[in-house]
C-alpha angles and dihedrals in degrees: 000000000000135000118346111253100260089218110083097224142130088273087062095043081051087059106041080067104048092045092055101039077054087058096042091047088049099045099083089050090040104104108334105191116247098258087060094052084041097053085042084055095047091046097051086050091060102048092053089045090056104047082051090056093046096051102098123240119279112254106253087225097050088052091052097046090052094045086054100051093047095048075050095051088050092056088057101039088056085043092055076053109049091049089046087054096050101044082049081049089053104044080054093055097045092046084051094055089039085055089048094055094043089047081051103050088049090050094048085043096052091049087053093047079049101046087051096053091045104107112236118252123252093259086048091054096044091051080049100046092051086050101065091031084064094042085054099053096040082056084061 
């Protein structure tokens, strides 16, 4: 229990019985012999053996029904997945065109960006050029 309180007392009074009452409690668990924790093994082993025994045999067609309901229940169960890997399947395929068409519209973004900053050519300025050049007489 650990060191005695040093004051007498009732406290250690108090603890000269428990202390006691703790050996003597611990006494009987103290070292049983082996032939004493072999007989408690063979009798638990009886006594298990023998609930075993008394339960009674499973019904073949209870066996049956309830072999039937779990291979149903795996059927489900790989058709819940089936379906869960397609649909995955099909949100990929559908990322990946979404990608495409994205991946198309920048591409198509970035030629006309080109096209704009692409200076004109000297037959293009001068069309333009003749242009305004008519626009600003027709003002007139």
């Amino acid at each position: 229990m650990g060191p005695a309180p040093r004051m007498r007392c009732r406290a250690f009074s108090l603890w000269c019985f428990l202390q006691q009452k703790w050996e003597s409690t611990l006494a009987s668990f103290k070292d049983p012999s082996f032939q004493d924790r072999v007989a408690a093994a063979g009798n638990a082993r009886h006594k298990a053996l023998a609930q075993l025994k008394a339960k009674p045999a499973p019904d073949a067609a209870e066996l049956a029904a309830k072999r039937e309901a779990w291979e149903a229940e795996q059927l489900r169960l790989a058709a819940e997945r089936t379906a869960k890997r397609e649909a995955a399947a099909r949100l990929k395929a559908e990322k990946a065109a979404r990608k495409a068409a994205d991946l198309e519209a920048a591409k198509a973004a970035a030629e006309l960006k080109a096209a704009r900053l692409k200076p004109a050519s000297p037959e293009e300025m001068k069309a333009a050029r003749d242009a305004r050049y008519a626009a600003r007489k027709a003002r007139k």
